[in-house]
N, C-alpha and C positions, 0 to 999 in steps of 0.2 A: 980158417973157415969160422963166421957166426956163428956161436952156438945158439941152441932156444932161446937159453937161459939169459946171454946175454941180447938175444933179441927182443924181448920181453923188456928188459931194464929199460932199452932205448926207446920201446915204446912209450912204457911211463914216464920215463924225463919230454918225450916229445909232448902228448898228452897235458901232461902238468905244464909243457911250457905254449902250447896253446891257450889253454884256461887263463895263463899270466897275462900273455897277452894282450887276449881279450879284456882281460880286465883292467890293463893298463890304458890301452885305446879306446874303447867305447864312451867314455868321460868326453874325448874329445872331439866326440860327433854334435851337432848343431844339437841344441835343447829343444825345439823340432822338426824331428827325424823325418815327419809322418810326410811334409810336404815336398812337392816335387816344383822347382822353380816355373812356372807360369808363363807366358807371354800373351797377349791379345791384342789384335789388330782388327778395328771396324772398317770396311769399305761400304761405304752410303753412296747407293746409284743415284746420280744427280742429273743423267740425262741418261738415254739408249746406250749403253754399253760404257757411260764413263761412269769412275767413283772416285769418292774421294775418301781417301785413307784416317783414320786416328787410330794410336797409340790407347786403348781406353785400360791396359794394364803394362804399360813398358817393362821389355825383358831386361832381364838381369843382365846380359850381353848386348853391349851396345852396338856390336859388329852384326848382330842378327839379323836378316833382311829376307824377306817372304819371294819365295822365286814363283812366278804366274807362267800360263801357258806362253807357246810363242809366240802366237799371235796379238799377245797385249804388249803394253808399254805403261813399265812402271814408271812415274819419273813422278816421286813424292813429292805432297801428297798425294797426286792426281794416277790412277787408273786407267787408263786405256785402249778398251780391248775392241770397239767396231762395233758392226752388228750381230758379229756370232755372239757377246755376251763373254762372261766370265764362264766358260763351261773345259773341262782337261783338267790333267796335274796340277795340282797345288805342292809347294814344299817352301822348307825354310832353310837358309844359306847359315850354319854357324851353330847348327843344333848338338848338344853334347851335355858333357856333366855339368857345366855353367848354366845352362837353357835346354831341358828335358823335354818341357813340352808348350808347344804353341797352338795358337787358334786364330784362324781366318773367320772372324762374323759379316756375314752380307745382307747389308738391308736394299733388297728390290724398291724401286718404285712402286711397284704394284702386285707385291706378293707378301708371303711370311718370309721372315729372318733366317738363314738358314747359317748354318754354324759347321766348318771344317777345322777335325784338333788334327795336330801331325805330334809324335814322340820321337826321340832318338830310336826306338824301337821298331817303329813304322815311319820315315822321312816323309810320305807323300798322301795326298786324298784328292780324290776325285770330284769335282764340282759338275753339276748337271743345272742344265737349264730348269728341269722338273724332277729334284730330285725324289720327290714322292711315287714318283712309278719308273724311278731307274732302277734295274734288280743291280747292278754294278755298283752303284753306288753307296744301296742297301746292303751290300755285302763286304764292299770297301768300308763301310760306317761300323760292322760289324766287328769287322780286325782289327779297324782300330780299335773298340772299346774295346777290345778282350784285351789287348798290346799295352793300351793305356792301365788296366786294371793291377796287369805282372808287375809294370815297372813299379805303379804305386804301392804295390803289397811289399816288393822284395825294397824299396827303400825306407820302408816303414820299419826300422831298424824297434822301435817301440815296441808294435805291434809283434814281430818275429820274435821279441823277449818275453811277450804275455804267451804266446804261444809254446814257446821251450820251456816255460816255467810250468804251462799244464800238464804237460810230457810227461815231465818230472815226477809231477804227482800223481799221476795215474799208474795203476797197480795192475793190470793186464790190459791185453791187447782190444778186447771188448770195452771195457772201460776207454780206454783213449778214444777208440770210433764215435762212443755214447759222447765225449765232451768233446770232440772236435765238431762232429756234428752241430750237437747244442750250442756251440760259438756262434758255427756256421748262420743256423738259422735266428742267432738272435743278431748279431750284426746287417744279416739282409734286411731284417726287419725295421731293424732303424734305418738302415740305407737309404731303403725306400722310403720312409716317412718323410727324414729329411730333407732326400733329393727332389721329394713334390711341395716342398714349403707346409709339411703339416706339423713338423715339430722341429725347434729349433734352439741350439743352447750356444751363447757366445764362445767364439775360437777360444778365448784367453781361457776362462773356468776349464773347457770341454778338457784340450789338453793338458791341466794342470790334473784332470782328475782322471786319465789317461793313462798318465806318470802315478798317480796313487795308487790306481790298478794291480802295478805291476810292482812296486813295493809291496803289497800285499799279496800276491803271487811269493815273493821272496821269501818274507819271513813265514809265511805257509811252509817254503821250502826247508827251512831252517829247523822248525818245529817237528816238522815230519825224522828228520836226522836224528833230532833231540828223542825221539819214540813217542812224540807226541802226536796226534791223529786231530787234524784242526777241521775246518769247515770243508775245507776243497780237497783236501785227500779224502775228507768220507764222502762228501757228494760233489764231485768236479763238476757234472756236468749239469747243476743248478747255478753252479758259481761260474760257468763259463757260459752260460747261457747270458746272466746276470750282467754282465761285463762285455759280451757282445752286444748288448744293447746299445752300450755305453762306447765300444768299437767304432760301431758301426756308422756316429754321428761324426765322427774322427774320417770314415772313407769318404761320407760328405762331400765335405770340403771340395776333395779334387774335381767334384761335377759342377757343383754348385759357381765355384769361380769361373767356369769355361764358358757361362751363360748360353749355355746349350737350350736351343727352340722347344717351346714345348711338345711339337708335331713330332720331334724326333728322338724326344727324352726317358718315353718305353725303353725304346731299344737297346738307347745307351744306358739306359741304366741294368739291362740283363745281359748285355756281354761285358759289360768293368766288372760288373759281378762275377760272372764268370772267370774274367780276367784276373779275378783276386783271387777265388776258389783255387785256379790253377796253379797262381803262384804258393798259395798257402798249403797244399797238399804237393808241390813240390817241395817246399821248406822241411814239413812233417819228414815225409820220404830219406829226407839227407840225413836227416836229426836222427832217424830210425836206423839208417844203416853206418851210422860212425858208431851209435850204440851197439849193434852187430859187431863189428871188427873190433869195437872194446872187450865185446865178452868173447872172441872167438881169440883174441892175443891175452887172454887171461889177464890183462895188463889191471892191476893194483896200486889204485893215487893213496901216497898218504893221508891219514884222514884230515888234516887239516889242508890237504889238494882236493880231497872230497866235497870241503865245503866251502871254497874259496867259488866256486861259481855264483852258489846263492846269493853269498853276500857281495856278489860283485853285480847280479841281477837288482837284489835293492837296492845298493849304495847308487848306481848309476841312473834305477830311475828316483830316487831320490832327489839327485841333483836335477835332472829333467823337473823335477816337481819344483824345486825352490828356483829353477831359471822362469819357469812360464808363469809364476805368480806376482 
């Protein structure tokens, strides 16, 4: 039979060989993490019920091909659905880890542009003749953003290491709320700014200072070991405030490329939000309760296992920093 004692041991070699791990693999994730592969397809009505298809961001998967209702007939470039219109299920044939997430834009003859995203997460969306008073639609547009915002936050592998690095440093449970919060609300903030076109910083800089973030999250971590007390251990949730601003122009991106209408860019932009929220307080939650089952198996990393995370949080975005510049 196991004893404690020896259960314990095997805790910390597991423990210690997770941390390794990680630290061996994360180097070999894309230099950025933050993005989720794209596709877009314009259909422009060129008569009652036909359109005509372009590629105006081609997926990454050349095997991807947009599925319409029944009653059309795709035969590229050309669209042809009758006189019902383009209205039923939309999806995409080939969606997965190669092509996350796609988008159907429709330019009416004689209406606004209206814009359906699908994710591996959610495969389908609803198109309506008018979709400004379809409550279906409004609700289907809903899921999706929220679907769309988890999958962005949870592959925001970046972002998930600024977040376990404020963890870290925070000193109670009050304390953590105060700076997950202050992330919270500095990232919406920029979100919003620059999903309306009010502030704007080029992709190449944004992410390169993204990646500096979080080497400075590190050696914060470091110092703190050392019995040092830096900036973000005495006030995190200025410096997580600070940095969400700076987040937040990084969530951007994923709205900004879908060329989403602006009749319908409210919306979408308070369920992604939402959608990141969820994912980002489920991240916390796990992070919380491996920490639990740390201190409930008393389990004790040697101290240089103790400090092999930090510096595997900077060295990794380190290297993020010297690939995006």
């Amino acid at each position: 039979m196991t004893t404690v004692t020896e259960l314990r041991i095997r805790l910390r070699l597991a423990l210690l060989a997770v941390v390794t791990l990680v630290g061996v693999l994360l180097p070999a994730l894309p230099a950025a993490p933050h993005e989720a592969s794209m596709a877009v397809i314009t259909l422009r009505e060129i008569a009652p019920g036909r359109y005509l298809g372009q590629w105006t961001m081609p997926p990454a998967d050349p095997t991807l091909q947009p599925i319409f209702p029944a009653h059309c007939r795709w035969e590229p470039p050309e669209l042809v659905c009758g006189e019902r219109g383009l209205i039923g299920r939309l999806s995409f044939m080939g969606l997965g880890s190669t092509q996350s997430v796609a988008t159907i834009r429709v330019i009416p003859r004689d209406g606004p542009m209206q814009a359906y995203t699908v994710s591996a997460a959610k495969p389908t969306a609803m198109a309506a003749r008018d979709p400004g008073t379809d409550l279906a639609v409004w609700l289907d547009l809903a899921e999706t953003y929220v679907n769309l915002g988890i999958d962005h936050i949870l592959r925001g592998i970046d972002h998930l290491l600024f977040v376990l690095g404020l963890i870290w440093l925070t000193s109670s449970g009050w304390m953590l709320v105060r700076t997950i919060t202050a992330f919270t609300v500095g990232h919406s903030i920029s979100l919003a700014a620059a999903t309306f076109g009010w502030v704007g910083i080029p992709e190449k800089p944004l992410n390169a200072a993204i990646a500096l973030s979080i080497v400075f999250v590190g050696v914060e971590i470091v110092k703190l070991q050392r019995g040092e007390i830096g900036l973000t251990a005495r006030y995190p949730w200025i410096v997580a405030f600070a940095f969400g601003l700076l987040h937040g122009l990084g969530f951007a991106t994923a709205l900004t490329n879908l060329g989403i209408p602006q009749a319908t860019l409210p919306i979408a932009l308070l369920f992604f939000n939402i959608g990141v929220e969820i994912g980002q307080l489920a991240f916390v939650f796990a992070v919380l309760a491996l920490i639990w089952a740390h201190r409930q198996a008393r389990a004790v990393l040697p101290r240089w296992g103790a400090a092999l995370p930090a510096y595997a949080i900077g060295s990794i975005a380190a290297f993020w920093f010297l690939a995006r510049v």
